[in-house]
C-alpha positions as a Markdown table, in Angstrom:
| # | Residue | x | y | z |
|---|---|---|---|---|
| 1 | Unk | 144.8 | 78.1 | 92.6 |
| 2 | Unk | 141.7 | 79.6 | 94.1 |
| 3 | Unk | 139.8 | 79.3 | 90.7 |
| 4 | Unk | 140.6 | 75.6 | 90.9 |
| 5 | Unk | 139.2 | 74.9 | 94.4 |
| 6 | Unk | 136.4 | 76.8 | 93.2 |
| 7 | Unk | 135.8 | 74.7 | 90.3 |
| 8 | Unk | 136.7 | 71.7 | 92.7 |
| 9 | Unk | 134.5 | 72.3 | 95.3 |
| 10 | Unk | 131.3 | 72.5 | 92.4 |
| 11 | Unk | 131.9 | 69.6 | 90.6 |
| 12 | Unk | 131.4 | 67.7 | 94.9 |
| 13 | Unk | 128.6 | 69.9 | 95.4 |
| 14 | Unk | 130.3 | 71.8 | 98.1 |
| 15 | Unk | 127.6 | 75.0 | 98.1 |
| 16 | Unk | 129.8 | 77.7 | 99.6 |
| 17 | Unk | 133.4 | 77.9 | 99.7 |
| 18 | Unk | 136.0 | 80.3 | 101.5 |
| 19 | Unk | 139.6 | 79.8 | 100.9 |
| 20 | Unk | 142.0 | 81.4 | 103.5 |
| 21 | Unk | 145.9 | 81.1 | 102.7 |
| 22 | Unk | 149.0 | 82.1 | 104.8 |
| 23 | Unk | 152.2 | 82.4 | 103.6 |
| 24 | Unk | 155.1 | 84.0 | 105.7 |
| 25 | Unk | 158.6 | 84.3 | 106.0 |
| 26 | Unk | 160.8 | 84.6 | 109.6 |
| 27 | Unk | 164.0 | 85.6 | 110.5 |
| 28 | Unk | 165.7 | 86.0 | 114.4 |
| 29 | Unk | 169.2 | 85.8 | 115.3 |
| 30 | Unk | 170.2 | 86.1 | 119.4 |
| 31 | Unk | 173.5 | 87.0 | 120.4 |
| 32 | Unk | 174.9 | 85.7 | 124.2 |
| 33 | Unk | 178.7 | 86.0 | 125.2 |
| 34 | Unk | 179.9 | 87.6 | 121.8 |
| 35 | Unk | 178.7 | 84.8 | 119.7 |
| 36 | Unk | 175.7 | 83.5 | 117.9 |
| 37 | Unk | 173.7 | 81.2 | 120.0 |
| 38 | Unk | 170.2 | 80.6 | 117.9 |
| 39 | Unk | 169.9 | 81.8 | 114.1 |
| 40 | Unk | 166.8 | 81.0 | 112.5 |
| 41 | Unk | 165.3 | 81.4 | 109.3 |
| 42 | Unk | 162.0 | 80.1 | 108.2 |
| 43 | Unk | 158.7 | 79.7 | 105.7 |
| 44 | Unk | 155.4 | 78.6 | 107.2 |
| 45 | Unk | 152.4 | 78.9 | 105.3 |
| 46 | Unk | 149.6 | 76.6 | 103.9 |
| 47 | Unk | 145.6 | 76.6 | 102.5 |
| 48 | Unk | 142.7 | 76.5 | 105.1 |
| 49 | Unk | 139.2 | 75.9 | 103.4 |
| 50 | Unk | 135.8 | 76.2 | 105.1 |
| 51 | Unk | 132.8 | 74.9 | 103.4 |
| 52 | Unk | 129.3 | 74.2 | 103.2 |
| 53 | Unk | 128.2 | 70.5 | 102.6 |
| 54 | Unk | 124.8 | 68.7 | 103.0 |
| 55 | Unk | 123.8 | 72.0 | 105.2 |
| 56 | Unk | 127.1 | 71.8 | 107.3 |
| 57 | Unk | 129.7 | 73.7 | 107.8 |
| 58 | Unk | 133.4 | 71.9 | 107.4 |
| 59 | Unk | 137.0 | 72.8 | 107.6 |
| 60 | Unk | 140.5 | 71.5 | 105.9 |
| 61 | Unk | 143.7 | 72.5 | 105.4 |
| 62 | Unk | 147.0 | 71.5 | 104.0 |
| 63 | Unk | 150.3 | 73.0 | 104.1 |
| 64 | Unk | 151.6 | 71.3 | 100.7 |
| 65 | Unk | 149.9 | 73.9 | 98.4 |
| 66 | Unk | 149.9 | 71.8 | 95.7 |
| 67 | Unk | 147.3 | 71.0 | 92.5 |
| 68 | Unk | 147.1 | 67.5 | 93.5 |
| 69 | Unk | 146.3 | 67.8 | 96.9 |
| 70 | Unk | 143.4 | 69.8 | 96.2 |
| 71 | Unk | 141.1 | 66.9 | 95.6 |
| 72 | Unk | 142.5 | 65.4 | 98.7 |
| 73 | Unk | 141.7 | 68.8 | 100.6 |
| 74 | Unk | 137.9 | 68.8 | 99.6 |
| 75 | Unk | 137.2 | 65.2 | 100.2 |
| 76 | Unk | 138.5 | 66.2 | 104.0 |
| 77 | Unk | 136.0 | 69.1 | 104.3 |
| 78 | Unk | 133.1 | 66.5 | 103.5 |
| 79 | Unk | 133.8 | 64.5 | 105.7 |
| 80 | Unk | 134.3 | 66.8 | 108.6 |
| 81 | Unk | 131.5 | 68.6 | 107.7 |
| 82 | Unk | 129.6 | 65.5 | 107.8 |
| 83 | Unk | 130.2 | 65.5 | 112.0 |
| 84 | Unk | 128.7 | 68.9 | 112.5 |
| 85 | Unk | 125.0 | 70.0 | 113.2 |
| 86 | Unk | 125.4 | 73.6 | 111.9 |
| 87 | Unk | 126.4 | 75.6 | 108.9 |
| 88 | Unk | 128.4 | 79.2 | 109.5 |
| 89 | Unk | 127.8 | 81.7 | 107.5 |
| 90 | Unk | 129.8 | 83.7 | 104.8 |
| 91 | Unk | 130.5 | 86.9 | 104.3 |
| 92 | Unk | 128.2 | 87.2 | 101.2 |
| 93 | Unk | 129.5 | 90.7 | 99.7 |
| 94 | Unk | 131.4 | 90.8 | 96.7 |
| 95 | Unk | 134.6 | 92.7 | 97.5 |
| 96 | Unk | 138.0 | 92.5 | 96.3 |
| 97 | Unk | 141.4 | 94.4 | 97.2 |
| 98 | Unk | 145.4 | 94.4 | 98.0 |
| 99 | Unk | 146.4 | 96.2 | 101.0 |
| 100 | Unk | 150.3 | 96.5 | 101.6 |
| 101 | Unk | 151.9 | 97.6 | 104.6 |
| 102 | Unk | 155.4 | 97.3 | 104.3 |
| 103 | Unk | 158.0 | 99.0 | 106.3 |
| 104 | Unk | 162.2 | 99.3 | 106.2 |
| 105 | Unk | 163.9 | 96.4 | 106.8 |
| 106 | Unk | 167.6 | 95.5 | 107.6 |
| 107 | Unk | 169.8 | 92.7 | 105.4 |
| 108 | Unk | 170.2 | 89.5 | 107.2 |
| 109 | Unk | 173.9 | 89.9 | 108.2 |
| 110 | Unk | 173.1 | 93.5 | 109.2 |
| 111 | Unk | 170.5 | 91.9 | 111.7 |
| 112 | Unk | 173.4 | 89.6 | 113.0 |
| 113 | Unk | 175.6 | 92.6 | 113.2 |
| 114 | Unk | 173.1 | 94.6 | 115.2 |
| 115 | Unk | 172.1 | 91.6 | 117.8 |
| 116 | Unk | 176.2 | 91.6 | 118.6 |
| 117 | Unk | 176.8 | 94.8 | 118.9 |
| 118 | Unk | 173.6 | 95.3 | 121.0 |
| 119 | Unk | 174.8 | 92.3 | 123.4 |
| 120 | Unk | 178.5 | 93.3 | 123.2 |
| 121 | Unk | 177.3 | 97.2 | 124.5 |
| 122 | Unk | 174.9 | 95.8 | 126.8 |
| 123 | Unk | 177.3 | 93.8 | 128.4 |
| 124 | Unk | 179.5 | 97.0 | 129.3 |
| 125 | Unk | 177.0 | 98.6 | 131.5 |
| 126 | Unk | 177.5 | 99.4 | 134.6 |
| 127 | Unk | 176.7 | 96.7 | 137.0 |
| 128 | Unk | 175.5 | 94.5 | 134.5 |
| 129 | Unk | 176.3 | 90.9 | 135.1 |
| 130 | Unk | 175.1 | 89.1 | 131.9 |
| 131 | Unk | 172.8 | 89.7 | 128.9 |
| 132 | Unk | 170.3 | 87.0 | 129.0 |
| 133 | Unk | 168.7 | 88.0 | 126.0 |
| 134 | Unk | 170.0 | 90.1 | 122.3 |
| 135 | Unk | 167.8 | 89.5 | 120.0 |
| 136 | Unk | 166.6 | 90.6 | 116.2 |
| 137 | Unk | 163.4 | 88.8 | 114.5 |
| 138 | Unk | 161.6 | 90.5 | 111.4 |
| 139 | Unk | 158.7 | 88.9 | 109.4 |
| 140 | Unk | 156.9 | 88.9 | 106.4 |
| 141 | Unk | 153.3 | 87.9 | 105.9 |
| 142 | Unk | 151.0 | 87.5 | 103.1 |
| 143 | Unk | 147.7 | 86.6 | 104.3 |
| 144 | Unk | 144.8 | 86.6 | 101.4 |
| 145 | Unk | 141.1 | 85.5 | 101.9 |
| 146 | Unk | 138.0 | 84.6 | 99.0 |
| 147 | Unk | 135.1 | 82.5 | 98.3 |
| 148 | Unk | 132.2 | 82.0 | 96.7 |
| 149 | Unk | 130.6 | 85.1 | 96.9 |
| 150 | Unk | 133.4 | 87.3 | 95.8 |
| 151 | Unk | 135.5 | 88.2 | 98.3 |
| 152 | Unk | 139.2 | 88.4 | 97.3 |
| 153 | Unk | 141.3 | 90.5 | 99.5 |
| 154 | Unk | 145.0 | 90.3 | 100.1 |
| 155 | Unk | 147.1 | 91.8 | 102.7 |
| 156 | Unk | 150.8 | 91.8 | 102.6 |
| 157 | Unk | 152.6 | 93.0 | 105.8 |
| 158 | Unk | 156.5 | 92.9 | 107.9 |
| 159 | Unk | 157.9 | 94.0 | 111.1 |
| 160 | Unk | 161.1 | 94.0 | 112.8 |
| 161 | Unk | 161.9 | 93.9 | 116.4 |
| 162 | Unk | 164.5 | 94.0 | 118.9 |
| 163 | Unk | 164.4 | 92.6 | 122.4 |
| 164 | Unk | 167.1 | 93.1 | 125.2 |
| 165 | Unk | 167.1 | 91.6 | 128.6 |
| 166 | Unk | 169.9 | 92.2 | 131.1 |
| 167 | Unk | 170.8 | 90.9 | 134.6 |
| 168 | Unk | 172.3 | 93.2 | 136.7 |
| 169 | Unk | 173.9 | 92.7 | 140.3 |
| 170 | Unk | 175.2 | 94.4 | 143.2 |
| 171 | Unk | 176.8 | 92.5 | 145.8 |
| 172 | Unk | 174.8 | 89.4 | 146.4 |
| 173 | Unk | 171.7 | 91.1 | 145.3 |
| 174 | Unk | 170.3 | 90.4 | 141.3 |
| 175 | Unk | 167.9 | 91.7 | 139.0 |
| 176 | Unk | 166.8 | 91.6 | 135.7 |
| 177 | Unk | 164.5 | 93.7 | 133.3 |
| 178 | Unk | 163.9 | 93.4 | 129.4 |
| 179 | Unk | 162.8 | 95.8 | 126.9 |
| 180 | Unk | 162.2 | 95.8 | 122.9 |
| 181 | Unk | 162.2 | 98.3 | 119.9 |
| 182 | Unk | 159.4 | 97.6 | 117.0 |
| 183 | Unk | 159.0 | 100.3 | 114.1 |
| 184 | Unk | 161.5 | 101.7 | 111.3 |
| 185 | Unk | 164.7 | 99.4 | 112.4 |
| 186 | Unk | 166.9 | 102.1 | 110.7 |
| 187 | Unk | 165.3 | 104.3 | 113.6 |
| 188 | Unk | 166.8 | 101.7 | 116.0 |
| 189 | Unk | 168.8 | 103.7 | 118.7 |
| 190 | Unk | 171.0 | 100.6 | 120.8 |
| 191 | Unk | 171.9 | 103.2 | 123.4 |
| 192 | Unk | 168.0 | 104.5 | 124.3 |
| 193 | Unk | 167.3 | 100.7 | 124.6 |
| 194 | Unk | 170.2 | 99.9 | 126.9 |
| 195 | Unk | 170.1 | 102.7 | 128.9 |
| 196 | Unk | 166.0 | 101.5 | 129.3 |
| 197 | Unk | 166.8 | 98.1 | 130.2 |
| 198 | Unk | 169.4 | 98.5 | 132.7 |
| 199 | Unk | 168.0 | 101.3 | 134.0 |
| 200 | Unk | 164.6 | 99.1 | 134.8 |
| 201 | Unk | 166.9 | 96.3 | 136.3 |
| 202 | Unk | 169.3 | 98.6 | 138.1 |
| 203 | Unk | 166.4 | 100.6 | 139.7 |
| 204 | Unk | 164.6 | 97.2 | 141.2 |
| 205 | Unk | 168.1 | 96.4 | 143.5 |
| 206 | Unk | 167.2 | 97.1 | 146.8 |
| 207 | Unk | 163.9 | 96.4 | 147.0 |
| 208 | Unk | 161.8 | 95.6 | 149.9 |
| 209 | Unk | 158.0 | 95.3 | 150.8 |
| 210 | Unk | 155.7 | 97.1 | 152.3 |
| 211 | Unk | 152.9 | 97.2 | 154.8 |
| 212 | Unk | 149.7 | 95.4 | 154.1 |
| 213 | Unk | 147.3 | 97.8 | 153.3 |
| 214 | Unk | 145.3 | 99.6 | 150.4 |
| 215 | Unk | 147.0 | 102.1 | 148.4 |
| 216 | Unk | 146.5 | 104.6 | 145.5 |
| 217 | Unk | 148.3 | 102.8 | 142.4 |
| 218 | Unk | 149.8 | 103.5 | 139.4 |
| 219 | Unk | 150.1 | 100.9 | 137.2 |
| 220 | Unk | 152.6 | 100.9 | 134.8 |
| 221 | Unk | 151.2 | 100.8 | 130.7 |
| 222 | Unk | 152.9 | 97.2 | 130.5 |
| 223 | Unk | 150.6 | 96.1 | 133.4 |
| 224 | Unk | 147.7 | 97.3 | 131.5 |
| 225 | Unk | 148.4 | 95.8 | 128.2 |
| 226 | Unk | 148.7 | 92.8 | 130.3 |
| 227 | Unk | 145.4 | 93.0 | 132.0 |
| 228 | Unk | 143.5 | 94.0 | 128.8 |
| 229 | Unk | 145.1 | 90.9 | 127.1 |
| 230 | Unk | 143.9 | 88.7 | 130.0 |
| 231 | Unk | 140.3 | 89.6 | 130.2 |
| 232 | Unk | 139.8 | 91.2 | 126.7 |
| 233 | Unk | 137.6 | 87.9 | 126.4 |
| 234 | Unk | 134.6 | 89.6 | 128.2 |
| 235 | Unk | 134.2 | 91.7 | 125.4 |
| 236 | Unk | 133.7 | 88.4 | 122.9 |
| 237 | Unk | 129.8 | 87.6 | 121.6 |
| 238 | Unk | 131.1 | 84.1 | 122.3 |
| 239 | Unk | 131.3 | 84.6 | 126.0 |
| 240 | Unk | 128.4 | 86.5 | 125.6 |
| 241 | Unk | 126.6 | 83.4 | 124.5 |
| 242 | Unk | 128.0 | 80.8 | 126.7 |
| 243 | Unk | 127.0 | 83.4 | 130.0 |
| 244 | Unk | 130.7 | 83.4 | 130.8 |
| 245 | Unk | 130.7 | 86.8 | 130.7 |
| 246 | Unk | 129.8 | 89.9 | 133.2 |
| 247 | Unk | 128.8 | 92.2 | 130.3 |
| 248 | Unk | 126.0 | 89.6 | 128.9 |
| 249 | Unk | 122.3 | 91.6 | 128.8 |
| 250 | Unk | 124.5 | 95.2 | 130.1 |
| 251 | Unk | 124.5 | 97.4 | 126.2 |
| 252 | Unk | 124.0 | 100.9 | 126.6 |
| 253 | Unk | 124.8 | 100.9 | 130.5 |
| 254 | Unk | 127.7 | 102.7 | 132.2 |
| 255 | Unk | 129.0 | 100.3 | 133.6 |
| 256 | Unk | 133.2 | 101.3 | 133.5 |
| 257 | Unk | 133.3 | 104.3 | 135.2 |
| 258 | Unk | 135.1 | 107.2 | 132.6 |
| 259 | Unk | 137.3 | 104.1 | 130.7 |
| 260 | Unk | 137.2 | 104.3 | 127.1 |
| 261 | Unk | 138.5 | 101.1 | 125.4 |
| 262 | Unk | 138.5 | 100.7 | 121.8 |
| 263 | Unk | 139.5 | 98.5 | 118.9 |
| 264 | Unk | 141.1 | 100.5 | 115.9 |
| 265 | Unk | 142.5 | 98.4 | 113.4 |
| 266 | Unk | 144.5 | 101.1 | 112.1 |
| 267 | Unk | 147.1 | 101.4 | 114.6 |
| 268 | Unk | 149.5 | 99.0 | 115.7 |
| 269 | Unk | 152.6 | 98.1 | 114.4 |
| 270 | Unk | 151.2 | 96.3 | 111.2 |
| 271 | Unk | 147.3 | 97.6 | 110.2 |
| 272 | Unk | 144.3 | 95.3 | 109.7 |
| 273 | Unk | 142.1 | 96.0 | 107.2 |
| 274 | Unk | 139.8 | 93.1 | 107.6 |
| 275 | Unk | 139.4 | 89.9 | 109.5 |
| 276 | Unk | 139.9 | 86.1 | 108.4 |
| 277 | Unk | 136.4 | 86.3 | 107.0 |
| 278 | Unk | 136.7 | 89.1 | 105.1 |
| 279 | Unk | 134.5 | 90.9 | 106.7 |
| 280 | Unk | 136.3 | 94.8 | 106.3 |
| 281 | Unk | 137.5 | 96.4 | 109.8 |
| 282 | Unk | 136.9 | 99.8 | 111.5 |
| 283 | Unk | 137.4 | 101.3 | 114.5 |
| 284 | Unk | 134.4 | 99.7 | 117.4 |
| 285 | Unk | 134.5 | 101.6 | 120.7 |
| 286 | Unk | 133.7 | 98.8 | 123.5 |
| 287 | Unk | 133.2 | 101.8 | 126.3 |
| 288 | Unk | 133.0 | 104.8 | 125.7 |
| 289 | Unk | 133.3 | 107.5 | 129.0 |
| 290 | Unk | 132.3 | 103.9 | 130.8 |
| 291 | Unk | 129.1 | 103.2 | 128.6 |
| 292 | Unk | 129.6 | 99.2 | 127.2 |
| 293 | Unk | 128.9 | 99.9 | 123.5 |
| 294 | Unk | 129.7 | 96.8 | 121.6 |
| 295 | Unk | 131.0 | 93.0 | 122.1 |
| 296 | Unk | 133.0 | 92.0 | 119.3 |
| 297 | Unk | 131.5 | 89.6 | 116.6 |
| 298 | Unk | 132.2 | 87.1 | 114.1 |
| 299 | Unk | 129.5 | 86.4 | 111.6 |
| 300 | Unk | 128.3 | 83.8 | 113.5 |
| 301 | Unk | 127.7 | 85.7 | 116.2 |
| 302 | Unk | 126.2 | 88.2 | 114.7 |
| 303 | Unk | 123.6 | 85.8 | 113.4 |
| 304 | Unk | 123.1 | 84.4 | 116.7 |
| 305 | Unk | 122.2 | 87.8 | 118.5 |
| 306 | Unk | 121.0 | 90.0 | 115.7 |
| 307 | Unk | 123.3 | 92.2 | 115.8 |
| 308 | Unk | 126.1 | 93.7 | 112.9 |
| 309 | Unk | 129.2 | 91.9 | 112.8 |
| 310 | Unk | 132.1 | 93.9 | 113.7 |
| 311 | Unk | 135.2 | 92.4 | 111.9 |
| 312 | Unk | 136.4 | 89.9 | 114.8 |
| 313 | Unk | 136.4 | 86.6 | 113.2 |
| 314 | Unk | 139.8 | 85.1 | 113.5 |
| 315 | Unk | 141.6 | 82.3 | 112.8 |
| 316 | Unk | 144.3 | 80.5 | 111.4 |
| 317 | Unk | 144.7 | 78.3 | 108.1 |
| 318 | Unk | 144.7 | 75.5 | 110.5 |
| 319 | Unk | 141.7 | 76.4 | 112.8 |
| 320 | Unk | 138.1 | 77.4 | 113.2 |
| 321 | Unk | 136.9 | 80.9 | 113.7 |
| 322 | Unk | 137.5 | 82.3 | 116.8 |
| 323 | Unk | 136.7 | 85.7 | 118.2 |
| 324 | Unk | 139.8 | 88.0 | 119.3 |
| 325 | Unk | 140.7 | 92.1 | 119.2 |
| 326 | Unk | 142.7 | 93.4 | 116.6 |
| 327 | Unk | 144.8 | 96.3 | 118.5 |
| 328 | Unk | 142.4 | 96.5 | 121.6 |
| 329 | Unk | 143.4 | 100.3 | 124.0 |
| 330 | Unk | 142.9 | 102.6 | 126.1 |
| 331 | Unk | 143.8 | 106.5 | 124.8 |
| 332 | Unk | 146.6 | 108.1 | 125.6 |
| 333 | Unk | 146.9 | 110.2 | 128.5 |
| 334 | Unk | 147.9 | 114.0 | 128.5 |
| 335 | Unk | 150.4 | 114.3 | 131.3 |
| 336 | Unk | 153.8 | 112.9 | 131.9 |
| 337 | Unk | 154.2 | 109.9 | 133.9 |
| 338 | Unk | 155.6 | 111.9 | 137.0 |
| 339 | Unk | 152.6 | 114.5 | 136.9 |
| 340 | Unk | 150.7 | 111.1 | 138.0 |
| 341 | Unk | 153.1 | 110.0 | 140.9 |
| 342 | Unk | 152.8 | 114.2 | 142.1 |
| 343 | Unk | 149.2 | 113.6 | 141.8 |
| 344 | Unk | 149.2 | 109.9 | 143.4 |
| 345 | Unk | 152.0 | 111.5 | 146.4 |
| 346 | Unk | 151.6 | 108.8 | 148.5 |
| 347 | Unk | 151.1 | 105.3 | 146.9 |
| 348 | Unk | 152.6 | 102.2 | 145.0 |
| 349 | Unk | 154.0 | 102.2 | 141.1 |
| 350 | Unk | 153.8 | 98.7 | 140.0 |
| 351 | Unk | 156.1 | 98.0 | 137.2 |
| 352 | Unk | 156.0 | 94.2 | 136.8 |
| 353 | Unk | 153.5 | 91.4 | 138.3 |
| 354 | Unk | 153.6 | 87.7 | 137.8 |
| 355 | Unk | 150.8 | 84.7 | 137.9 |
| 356 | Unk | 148.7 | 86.2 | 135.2 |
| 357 | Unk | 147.7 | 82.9 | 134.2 |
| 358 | Unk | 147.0 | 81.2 | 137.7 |
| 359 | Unk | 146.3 | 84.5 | 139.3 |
| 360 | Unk | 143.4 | 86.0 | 137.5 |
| 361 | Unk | 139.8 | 84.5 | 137.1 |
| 362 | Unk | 137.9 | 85.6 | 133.6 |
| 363 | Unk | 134.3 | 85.2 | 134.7 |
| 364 | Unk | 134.8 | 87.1 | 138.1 |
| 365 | Unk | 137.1 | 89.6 | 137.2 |
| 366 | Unk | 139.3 | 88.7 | 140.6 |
| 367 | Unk | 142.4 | 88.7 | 140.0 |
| 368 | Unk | 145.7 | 88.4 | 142.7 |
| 369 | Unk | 148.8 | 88.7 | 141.2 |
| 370 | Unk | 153.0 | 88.6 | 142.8 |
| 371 | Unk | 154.2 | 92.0 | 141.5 |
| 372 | Unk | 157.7 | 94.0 | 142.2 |
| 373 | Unk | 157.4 | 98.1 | 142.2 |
| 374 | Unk | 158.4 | 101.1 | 143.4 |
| 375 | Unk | 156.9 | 103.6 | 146.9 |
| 376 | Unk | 156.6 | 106.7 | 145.9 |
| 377 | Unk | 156.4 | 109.5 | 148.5 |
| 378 | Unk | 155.5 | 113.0 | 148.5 |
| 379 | Unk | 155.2 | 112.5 | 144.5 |
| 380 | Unk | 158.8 | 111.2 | 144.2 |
| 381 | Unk | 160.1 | 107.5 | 143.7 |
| 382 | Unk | 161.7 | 107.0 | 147.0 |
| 383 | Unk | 162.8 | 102.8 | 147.0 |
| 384 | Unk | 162.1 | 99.6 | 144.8 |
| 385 | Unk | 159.4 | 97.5 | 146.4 |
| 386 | Unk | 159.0 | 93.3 | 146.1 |
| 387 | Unk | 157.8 | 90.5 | 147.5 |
| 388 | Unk | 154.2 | 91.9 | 147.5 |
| 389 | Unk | 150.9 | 91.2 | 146.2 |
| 390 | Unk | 148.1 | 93.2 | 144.7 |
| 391 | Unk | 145.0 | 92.0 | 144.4 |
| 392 | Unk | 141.6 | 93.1 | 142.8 |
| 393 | Unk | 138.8 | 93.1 | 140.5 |
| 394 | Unk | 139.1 | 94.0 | 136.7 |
| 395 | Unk | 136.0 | 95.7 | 136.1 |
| 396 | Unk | 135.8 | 97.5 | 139.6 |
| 397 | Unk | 139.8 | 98.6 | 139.0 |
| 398 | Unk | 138.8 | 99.8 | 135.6 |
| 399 | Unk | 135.7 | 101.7 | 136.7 |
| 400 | Unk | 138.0 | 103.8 | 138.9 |
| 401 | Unk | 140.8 | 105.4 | 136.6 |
| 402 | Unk | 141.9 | 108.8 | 137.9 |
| 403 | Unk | 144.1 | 110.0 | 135.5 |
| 404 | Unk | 146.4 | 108.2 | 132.6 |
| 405 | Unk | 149.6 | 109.4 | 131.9 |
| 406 | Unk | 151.0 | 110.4 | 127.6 |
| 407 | Unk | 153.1 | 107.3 | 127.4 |
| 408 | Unk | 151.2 | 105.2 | 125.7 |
| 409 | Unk | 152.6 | 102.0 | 123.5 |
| 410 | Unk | 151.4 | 98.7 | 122.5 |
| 411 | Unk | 152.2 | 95.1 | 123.4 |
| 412 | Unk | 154.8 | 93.4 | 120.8 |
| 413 | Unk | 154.1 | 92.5 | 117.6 |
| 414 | Unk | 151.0 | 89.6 | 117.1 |
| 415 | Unk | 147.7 | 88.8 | 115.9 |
| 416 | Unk | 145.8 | 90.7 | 118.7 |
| 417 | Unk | 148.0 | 93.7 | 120.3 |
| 418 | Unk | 147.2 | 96.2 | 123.2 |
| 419 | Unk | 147.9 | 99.5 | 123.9 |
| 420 | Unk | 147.5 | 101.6 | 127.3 |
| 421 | Unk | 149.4 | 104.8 | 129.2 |
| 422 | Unk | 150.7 | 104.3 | 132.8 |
| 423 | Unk | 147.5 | 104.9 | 134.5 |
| 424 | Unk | 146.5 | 106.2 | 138.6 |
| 425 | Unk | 144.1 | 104.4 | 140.7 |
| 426 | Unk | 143.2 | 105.7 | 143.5 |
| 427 | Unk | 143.2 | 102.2 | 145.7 |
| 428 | Unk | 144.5 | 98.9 | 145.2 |
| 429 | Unk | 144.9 | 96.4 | 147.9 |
| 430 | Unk | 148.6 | 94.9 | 148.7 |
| 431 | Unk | 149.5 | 92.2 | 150.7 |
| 432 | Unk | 153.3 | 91.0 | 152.2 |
């Protein structure tokens, strides 16, 4: 197949060609009320082609991976490239390989099985009034990328996950709180999980706010994750380029305080070992002790700045090349999580926050978000708090880390994952 587009793409004088196919394989099943509610099983997968005609760059794809459609496929990257005013480069080093990274999986049924039995158990907790969500999903990917100038790399990955959310009640008052399990399924403990989840929502009954003021924080590692994945755009050339950006011009300055933030492609819950241009992957520290090293770069924007390209270019068979982390984080801590509240004594653990799409502003860094917690008094976790609000700025919060906690874990399973500890700030203004 990828000889023939080759061949193809000659004989109608397309110059350059890269060929970028996606094949994959899904599987979820969710439990609710003893029963199956959702099972689904699917294959997506298709052929995106970029190309260089007449000095322009054009794209294609198809999802019917078929020899006669391949004619049909270049004929589209003609024509689109004959609407564009610049030609992208390709990754022009001949390199070839097959990474797998395949873990354990369960059989179908005994996915089905565990979902039930997760909901069924779940359901049996103590002041638990419904299981909104008992879930299983696994998936398998095969993503492989070539062209012209002999690149041919494949990588063939899977993961399985489970996800429970619960609603708890007491007396009028309800909660709820959700969890999940990724890794070596056959690892899977359903008690830990449960006794997580309702643990979370149990603990948030009775919650109240508190004054208006500005208090020394600790923000849970989910909130981080969270806040990296919102504003991990200010580390893209792109912004860079467009001057949407508060790090454009600032290389080389300490900027962040003691944050370190890097992106290491071998972590995660399914490695990366290079990007959808082919370009191989490595770990890139962004800050390091609060100096901005890097942006991350396609080879476009590598180009455009003069600088090396990093491994960033991402996209699907479907789209252009964007610019996006692989497994973006913040290092572990070396303390447990309660070391930070003794060392807090006084102060606000946020454990969930809302608005993270109408509450935050990319450019600025501002950012005012509805968020539910716990006050924590003379280092001990004394009542659930809600009905607040924090507010701040992303690069000023970040510039101000006291100490992280050692529980660090990423974001679910997905093309870009983030990873953070729990992490103490000493201020962080709230509002009632």
């Amino acid at each position: 197949m990828i000889e023939q587009l080759f061949s193809l793409a000659k004989q109608k004088n397309i110059k350059d060609l890269e060929i970028l196919t996606s094949q994959g394989q899904n599987f979820s099943v969710q439990a609710y009320e003893g029963k199956i509610e959702s099972y689904k099983k699917t294959n997506t997968g298709g052929i995106g082609i970029r190309g260089t005609f007449n000095e322009r760059t054009g794209y294609a794809y198809t999802e019917r991976v078929k020899p006669e459609e391949f004619d049909n496929l270049i004929d589209m990257l003609k024509a689109n490239a004959s609407l564009m005013d610049e030609k992208e480069p390709l990754f022009q080093v001949k390199q070839e390989g097959h990474w797998r990274d395949i873990k354990p999986e369960l059989p179908d049924d005994k996915q089905i099985e565990l979902a039930l039995q997760l909901e069924a158990e779940a359901g049996q907790a103590e002041e638990v009034s419904s299981v909104s969500y008992a879930l299983v999903s696994s998936g398998h990917a095969v993503r492989r990328i070539a062209n012209t100038y002999g690149v041919d790399k494949t990588h063939e990955s899977n993961y399985s996950m489970v996800y429970l959310s619960v609603v708890v009640k007491r007396g009028a008052e309800v909660e709820t709180d959700g969890a999940y399990y990724t890794g070596d399924i056959r690892q899977f403990s359903k008690r830990e999980l449960i006794e997580e989840v309702v643990g979370k929502a149990r603990r948030k009954l009775g919650g109240r706010p508190i004054k208006t003021g500005s208090y020394a924080a600790v923000l849970d590692r989910k909130i981080i994750c969270s806040l990296l994945s919102t504003y991990s755009g200010v580390f893209s050339a792109r912004s860079i380029l467009q001057g949407t950006s508060r790090l454009e011009g600032r290389l080389g300055e300490k900027l962040l305080g003691s944050l370190t933030l890097l992106d290491d492609p071998d972590t995660g819950y399914e490695q990366v070992p290079f990007d959808d241009e082919g370009v191989n992957t490595e770990k890139l520290y962004l800050v390091r002790d609060g100096v901005l090293e890097s942006y991350l770069h396609s080879l476009q924007s590598a180009v455009d700045m003069k600088q090396t390209p990093t491994g960033h270019g991402i996209r699907s068979y479907k789209g252009t090349v964007q610019i996006a982390p692989h497994r973006m984080q913040i290092p572990n801590g070396v303390v447990p999580l309660e070391s930070l509240f003794s060392t807090m004594h006084n102060g606000l653990y946020v454990t969930d926050v809302q608005g993270l799409h109408s509450g935050t502003n990319i450019v600025s860094g501002d950012f005012s978000l509805a968020c539910q917690g716990h006050w924590i008094e003379n280092g001990q976790i004394i009542h659930p708090v809600k009905d607040i609000t924090i507010a701040g700025n992303f690069f000023d919060l970040f510039a101000a880390i006291e100490q992280s906690a050692d529980d660090f874990k990423f974001s679910p399973p997905g093309p870009s994952q983030y990873g953070a500890p729990s992490i103490l700030f000493p201020h962080l203004s709230v509002s009632s």
